[in-house]
N, C-alpha and C positions, 0 to 999 in steps of 0.2 A: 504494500500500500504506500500510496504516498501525497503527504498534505502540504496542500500551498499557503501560507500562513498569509500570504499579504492578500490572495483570492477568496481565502476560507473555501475553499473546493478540494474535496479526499477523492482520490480515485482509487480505488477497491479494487480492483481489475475482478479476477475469478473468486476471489474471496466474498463480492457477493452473489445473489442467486440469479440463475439466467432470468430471462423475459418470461411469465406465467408460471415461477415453481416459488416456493416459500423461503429455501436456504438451498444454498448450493449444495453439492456433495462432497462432505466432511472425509480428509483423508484421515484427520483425527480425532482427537474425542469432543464430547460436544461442548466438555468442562473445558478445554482449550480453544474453544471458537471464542466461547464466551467470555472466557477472560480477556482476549481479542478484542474484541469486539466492547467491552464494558474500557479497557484504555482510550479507545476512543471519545470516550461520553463526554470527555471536559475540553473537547475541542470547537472552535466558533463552527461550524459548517451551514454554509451557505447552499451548497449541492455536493451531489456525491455523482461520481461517474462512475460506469461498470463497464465490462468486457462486452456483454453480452444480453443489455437491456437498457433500455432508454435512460438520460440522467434522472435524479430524483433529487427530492429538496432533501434537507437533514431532517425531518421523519421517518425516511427509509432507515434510519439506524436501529430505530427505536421499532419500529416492524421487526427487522431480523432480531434484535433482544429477543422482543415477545415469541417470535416463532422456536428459537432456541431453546427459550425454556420449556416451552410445551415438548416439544420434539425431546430432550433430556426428562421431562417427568414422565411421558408416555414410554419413553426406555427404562425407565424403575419398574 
């Protein structure tokens, strides 16, 4: 990943999910997305850009949070 600090724009490439799936496919656990994914939280983001899905504002963050957890408590 990598953040433009004077844009406030993250580009995620494959780390996040394609176009119409919820999270990408995790080569590791889902406790390791998340902690990923949770460093990111205290950053300004303005939009985020992906590999392989249209940009989205900084609420797609907070979407892959939520799906992460569910997807980790559905694997308990």
């Amino acid at each position: 990943m990598v953040y433009h600090k004077t844009l406030h724009i993250l580009f995620m490439g494959d780390v996040a999910a394609d176009e119409g799936r919820d999270l990408p496919e995790l080569a590791g656990s889902v406790d390791s997305y998340l902690a990923t994914l949770k460093k990111l939280e205290g950053l300004r983001i303005k939009q985020i850009l992906c590999s392989h899905r249209d940009p989205e504002d900084a609420n797609y963050l907070n979407i892959l949070v939520e799906n992460a957890y569910i997807l980790r408590k559905n694997c308990q």
